[in-house]
N, C-alpha and C positions, 0 to 999 in steps of 0.2 A: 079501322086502324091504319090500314096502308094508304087510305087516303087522306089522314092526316099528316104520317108520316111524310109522305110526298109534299106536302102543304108547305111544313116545317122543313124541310131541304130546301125548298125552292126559294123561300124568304130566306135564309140562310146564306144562299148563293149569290143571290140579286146583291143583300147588301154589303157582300163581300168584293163584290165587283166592282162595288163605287167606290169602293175605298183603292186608288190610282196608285197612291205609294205604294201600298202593301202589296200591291199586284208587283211591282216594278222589283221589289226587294224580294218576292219570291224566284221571280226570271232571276235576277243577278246573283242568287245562290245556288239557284237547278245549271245556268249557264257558266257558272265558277269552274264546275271540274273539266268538262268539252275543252273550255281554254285555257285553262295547266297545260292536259293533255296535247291540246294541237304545239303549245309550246317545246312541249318534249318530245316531240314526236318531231320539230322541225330541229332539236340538236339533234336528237339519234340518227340522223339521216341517212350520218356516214357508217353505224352503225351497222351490224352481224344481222341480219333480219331476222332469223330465230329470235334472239335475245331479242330485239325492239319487240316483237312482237308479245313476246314477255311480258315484260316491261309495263309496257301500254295494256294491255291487257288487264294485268293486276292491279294498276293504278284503276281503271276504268270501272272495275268490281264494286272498289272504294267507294267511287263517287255515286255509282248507281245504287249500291244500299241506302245511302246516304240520302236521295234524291227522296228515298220512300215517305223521310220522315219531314225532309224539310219544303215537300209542294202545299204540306196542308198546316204546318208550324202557324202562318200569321191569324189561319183563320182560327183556329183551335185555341188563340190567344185570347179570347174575345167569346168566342161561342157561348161557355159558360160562366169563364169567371168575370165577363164584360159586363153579362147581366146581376149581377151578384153586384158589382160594384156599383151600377145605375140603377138596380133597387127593380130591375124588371120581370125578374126570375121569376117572383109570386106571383103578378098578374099574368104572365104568361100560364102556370101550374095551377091557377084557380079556374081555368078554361077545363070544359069537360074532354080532357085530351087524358091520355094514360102515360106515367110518367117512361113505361117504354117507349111509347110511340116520340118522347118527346127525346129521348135518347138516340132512338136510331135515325130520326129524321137528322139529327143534328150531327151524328156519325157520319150519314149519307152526304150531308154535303162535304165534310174532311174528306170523306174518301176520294170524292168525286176532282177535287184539288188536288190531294194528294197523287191520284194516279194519272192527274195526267203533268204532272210534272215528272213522273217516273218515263211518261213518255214522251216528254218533251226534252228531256236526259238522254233517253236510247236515241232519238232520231238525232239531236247535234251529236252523238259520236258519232255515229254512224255519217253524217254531214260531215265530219272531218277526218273519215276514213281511216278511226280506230276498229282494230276484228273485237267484235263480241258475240255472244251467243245470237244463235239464230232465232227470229223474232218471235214464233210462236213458244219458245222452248223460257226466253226473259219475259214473255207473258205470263204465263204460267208459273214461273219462279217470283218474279215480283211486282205483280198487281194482288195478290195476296198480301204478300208484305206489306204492301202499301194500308192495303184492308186495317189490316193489326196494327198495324203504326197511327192511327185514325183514333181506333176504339184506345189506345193508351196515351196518346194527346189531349184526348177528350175527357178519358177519369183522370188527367193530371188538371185538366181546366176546370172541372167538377169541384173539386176539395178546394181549389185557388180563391180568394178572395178579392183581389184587385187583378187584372190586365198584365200589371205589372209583375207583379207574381208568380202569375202565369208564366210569362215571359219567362224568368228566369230558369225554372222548372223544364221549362222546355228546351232552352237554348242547352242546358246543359244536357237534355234526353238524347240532344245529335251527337254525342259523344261516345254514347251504348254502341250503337253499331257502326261508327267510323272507328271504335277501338275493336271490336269485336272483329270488322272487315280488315285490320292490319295484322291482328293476334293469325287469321288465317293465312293474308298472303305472306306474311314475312318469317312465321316460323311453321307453317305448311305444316300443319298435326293430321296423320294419317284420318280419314274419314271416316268414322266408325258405324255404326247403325243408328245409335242414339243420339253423337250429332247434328245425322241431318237428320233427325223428326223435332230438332230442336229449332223455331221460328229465332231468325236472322243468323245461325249457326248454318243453319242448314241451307239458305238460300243462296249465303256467300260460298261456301262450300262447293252446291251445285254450280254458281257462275264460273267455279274455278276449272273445277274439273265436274264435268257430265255422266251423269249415274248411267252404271252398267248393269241396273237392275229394274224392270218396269216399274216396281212397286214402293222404289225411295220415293217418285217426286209425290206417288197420291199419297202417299203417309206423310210424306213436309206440310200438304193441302189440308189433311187433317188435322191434323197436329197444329196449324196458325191457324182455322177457322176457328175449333175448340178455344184456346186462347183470346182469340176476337170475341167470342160470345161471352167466354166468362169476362172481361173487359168492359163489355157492356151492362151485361147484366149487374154487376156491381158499381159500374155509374148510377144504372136506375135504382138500385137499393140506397145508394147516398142519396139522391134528390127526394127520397121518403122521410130523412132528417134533420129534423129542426134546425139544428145548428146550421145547417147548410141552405135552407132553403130561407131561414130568417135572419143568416150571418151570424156572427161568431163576436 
């Protein structure tokens, strides 16, 4: 199975890479917040450096949750419901492949988009000399995210019918946690236990302020892998349904 799986990310990738626009519109959404950011950061200048640092900071939160969902967006567009609509779905699921293996390969490659636009997000702050968490500390916080943000792109491309569909489903997904990341900086709710074992509650949370407890960040790690797997596993229970596998 892992060597199918592997099979199926890799075709996944390849032909994702041929497609130039879609690469290009991914860079100019992961590079959208870096260049807000250096903008405001060249008015603050004259600014209280506490408060810039603020400032900058909280914005910068925003845009790297954000980043999680939107490196893997054009591919996730297409993954499943691309095939559904070209009618290639079947012949692909009539191969003696297992319809997990045909799920997490195709998660494998979102993920592998998605995180590194997460890190193509940290390194331009960091290139334009916004303070964010230290690098192993926004690993650990969200390439996880990134993980989950993958497997729920991917059961929203599952049930989709056309691309286009898809599309819209998704455009409106980057709204969950660019709202969820302002609900935290801008009215700052005490951090409670059950927050952060909540995935993208808790991530943005820890970007804000950094747990004075060992055992918050591996409970946030549990807590979105739990959720990533049932994500999956519930793609691969639709791809066992007729309606889905033979359209609607």
């Amino acid at each position: 199975m892992l060597e199918q799986t592997l099979v199926i990310a890799c075709k996944e990738i390849k032909d994702h890479l041929r497609e130039v626009r879609s690469l290009w519109a991914s860079a100019f959404h992961l590079l959208m917040g870096p260049i807000v950011i250096s903008l405001v950061l060249f008015s603050l200048r004259n600014a209280p450096h506490a408060k810039t640092v603020q400032i900058i900071s909280s914005m910068a939160s925003i845009f790297l949750l954000v980043s999680a969902f939107t490196g893997g967006m054009t591919i996730s567009m297409d993954i499943l419901a691309g095939e559904r609509e070209r009618r290639s779905l079947l012949p692909l699921l009539l191969n003696p492949v297992s319809r997990s293996a045909v799920v997490v390969g195709k998660w494998l490659a979102i993920m592998l988009l998605a995180e590194v636009g997460v890190v193509l997000t940290y390194a331009a702050f960091r290139l334009v000399g916004v303070p964010l968490a230290p690098l192993a500390y926004a690993t650990l916080t969200l390439l996880p995210l990134a993980a989950f943000a993958a497997a729920v792109q991917l059961t929203i491309s599952t049930f989709c019918r056309t691309s286009k569909e898809a599309q819209t489903y998704l455009s409106m997904l980057i709204f969950v946690p660019m709202g969820v990341a302002m609900f935290m900086v801008f009215l700052a709710p005490h951090p409670s236990w059950w927050l952060l074992c909540v995935p993208i509650l808790g991530q943005q949370a820890l970007l804000i302020n950094a747990p004075h407890s060992a055992i918050v960040l591996p409970t946030l790690l549990l807590a979105t892998a739990w959720c990533t797997a049932l994500c999956l596993q519930y793609a691969a229970t639709l791809l066992n349904r007729d309606e889905i596998v033979y359209g609607r």
